[in-house]
MARVEXBA-785894 format. One line per field, with one value per residue (C-alpha): residue in three letters; chain; x, y negated, z negated. Coordinates in pm, whole numbers, plus 50000, padded with zeros to 5 digits. Example, Ala and Ser with C-alpha at 12.3 -4.5 7.8 and 13.67 -1.06 7.14 Angstrom:
% MARVEXBA-785894
resn: ALA,SER
chain: A,A
px: 51230,51367
py: 50450,50106
pz: 49220,49286
//
This chain:
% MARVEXBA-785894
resn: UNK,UNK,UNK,UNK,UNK,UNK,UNK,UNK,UNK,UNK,UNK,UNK,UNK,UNK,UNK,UNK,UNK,UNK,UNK,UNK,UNK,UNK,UNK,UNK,UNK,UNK,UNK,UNK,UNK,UNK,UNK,UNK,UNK,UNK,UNK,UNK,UNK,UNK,UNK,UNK,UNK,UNK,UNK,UNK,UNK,UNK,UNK,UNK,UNK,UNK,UNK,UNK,UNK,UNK,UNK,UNK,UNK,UNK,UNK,UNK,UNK,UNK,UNK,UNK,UNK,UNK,UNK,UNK,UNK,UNK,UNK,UNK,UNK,UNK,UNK,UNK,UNK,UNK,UNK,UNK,UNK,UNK,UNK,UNK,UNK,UNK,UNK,UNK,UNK,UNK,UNK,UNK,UNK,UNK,UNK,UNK,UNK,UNK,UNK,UNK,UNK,UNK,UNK,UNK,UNK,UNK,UNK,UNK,UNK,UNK,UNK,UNK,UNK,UNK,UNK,UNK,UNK,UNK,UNK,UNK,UNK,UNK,UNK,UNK,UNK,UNK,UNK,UNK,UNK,UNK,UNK,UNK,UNK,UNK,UNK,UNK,UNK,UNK,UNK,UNK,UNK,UNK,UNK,UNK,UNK,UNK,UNK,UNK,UNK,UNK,UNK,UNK,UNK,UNK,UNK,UNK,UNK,UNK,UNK,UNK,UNK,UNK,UNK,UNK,UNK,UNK,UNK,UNK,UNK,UNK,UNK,UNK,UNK,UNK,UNK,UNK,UNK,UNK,UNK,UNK,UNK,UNK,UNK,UNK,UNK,UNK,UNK,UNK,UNK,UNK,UNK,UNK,UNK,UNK,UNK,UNK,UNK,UNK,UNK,UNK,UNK,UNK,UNK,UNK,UNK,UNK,UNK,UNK,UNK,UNK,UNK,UNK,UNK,UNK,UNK,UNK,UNK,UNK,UNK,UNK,UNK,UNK,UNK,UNK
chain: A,A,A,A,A,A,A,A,A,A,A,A,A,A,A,A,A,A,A,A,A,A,A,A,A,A,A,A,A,A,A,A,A,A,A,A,A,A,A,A,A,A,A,A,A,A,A,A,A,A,A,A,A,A,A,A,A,A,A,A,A,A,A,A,A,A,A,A,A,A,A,A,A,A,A,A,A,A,A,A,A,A,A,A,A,A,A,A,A,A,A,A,A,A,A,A,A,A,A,A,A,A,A,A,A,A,A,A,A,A,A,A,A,A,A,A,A,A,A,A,A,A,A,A,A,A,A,A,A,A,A,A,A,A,A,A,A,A,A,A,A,A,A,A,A,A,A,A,A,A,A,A,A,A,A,A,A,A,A,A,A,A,A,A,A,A,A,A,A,A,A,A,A,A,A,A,A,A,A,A,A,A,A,A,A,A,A,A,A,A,A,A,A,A,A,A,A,A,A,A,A,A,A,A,A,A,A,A,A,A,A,A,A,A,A,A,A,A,A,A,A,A,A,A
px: 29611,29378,29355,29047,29312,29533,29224,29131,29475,29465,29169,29198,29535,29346,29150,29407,29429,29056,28989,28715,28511,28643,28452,28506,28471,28365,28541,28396,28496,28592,28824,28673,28354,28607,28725,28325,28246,28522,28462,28061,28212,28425,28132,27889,28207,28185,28348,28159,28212,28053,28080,27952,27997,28147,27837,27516,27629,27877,27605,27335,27593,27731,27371,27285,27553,27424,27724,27593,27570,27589,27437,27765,27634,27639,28024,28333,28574,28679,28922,28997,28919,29003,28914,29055,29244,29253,29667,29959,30234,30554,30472,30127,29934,29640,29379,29042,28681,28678,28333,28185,28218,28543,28418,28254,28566,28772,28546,28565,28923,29019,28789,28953,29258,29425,29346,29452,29470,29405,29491,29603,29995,29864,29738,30138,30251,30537,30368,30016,29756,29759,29439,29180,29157,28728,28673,28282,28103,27773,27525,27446,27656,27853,27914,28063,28273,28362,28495,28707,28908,28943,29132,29353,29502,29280,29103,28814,28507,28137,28090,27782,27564,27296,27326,27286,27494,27617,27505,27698,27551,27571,27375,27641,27837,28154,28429,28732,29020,29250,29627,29872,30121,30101,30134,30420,30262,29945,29920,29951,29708,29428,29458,29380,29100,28919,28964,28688,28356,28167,28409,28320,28623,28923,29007,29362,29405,29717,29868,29556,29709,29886,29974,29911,29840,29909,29782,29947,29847,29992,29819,30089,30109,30340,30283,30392
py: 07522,07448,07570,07827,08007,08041,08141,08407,08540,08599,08748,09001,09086,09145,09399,09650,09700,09803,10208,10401,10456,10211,09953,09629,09263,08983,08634,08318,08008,07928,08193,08460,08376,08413,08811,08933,08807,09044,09296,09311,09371,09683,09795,09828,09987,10287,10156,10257,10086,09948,09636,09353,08929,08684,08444,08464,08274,08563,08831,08646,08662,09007,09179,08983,09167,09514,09545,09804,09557,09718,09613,09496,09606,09969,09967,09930,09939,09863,09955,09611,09256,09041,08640,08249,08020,07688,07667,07949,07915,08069,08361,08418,08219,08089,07742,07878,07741,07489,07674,07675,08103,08055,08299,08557,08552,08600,08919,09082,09030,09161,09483,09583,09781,09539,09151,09029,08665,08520,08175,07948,07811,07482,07660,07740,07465,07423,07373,07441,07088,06921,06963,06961,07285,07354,07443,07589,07426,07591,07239,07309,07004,06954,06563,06703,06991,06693,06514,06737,06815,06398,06443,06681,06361,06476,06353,06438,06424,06681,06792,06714,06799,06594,06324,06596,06782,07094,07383,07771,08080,08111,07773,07639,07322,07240,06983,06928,06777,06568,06595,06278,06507,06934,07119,07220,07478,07608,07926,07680,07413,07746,07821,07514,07469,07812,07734,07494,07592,07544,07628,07931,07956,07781,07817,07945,08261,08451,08800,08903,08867,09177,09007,08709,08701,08349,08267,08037,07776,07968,08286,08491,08592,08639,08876,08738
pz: 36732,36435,36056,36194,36411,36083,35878,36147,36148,35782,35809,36100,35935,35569,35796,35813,35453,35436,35433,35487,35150,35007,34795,34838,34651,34892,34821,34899,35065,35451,35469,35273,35603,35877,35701,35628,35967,36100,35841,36005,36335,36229,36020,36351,36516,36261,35926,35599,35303,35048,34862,34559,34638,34461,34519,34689,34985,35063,34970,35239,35496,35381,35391,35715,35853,35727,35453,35204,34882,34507,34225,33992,33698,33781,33859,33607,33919,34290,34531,34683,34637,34934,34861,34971,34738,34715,34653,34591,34456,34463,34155,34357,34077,34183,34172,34293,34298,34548,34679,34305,34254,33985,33745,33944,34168,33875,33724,34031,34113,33740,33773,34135,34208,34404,34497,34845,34904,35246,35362,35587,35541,35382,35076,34974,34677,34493,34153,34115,34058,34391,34429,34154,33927,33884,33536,33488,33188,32998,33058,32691,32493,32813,32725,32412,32594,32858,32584,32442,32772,32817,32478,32616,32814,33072,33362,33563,33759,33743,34096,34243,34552,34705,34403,34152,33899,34082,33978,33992,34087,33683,33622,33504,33570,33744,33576,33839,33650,33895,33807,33847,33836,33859,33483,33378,33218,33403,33160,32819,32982,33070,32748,32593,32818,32770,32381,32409,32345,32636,32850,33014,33244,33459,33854,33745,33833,33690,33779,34008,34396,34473,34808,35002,35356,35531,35866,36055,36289,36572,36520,36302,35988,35672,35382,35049
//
């Protein structure tokens, strides 16, 4: 048994929420590839929907697939979001951005209906900070943005790829802060955070997952 087989589970089991007509939002991340991959397969077997990504990566593979993808900017609304997280807690609050899409995940989980979270068991935390919470940064003054959340008592690390600063679908920049210990107060710390300017946004996600659906590594699944 592997983490794949729990990440497949989640997302064959995330299938059954998905209705005809429906339009849907496209996570990103390893699990959010396992459920579009899926999703392709009952779309050749007579499904129509329609759908937006979170990040091009997802749209490539969406479109690939021959997934109908909307322009954004033309809808106000959606009937279902289904995406990865990075860790869950207990309430269903949230650390995304591990893949980089933060802030487009977080528009188009806010503007759907309903968000459905699917994951493997390992995800699941008592207090949310174990791992690294992304926090996208406009590059413009981002040494004096990076500054600012160092005074906070902060610490933290730009994420890079190939030697380079990475860079989001937004051309922005990622800062991962690194917790010695989880927040007691994830909502209080987000908001400190977002008060910066140049701070476009913070993985935490808050009141978005209607339901979370956990694979596990022998091929069930639990519905939180």
């Amino acid at each position: 048994m592997s983490l794949d087989t729990a990440k497949e589970a989640a997302a064959q089991k995330a299938l059954e929420f998905v209705q005809d007509g429906m339009v849907l939002g496209l996570g990103t991340g390893s699990t959010a590839v396992f459920f579009i991959k899926h999703l392709i397969d009952r779309c050749k077997n007579g499904l129509k929907i329609e759908a937006v990504s979170t990040s091009s990566t997802t749209q490539q593979m969406a479109s690939k697939g021959g997934i109908s993808i909307l322009d954004i900017n033309t809808l106000s609304a959606l009937d279902l979001t289904i995406d990865g997280a990075d860790e869950i807690d207990p309430e269903k609050r949230l650390i995304k951005g591990a893949g980089g899409a933060l802030v487009r995940e977080k528009i188009v989980a806010t503007m759907s209906r309903e968000m459905i979270v699917i994951s493997d068991d390992t995800k699941l935390v008592k207090k949310l900070g174990i791992h690294p919470l992304p926090v996208e940064i406009l590059p413009f003054g981002a040494k004096a943005t990076e500054k600012h959340i160092l005074d906070l008592g902060l610490e933290g690390k730009w994420r890079e790829s190939s030697g380079k600063k990475y860079v989001t679908d937004n051309q922005n920049w990622i800062f991962d802060i690194h917790f010695s210990t989880p927040p007691e107060s994830p909502e209080s710390l987000h908001q400190s955070l977002i008060a910066i300017p140049g701070v476009i946004d913070t993985g935490f996600f808050f009141h978005l997952a209607k339901r979370c659906v956990i694979g596990k590594q022998d091929g069930t699944t639990q519905i939180l």
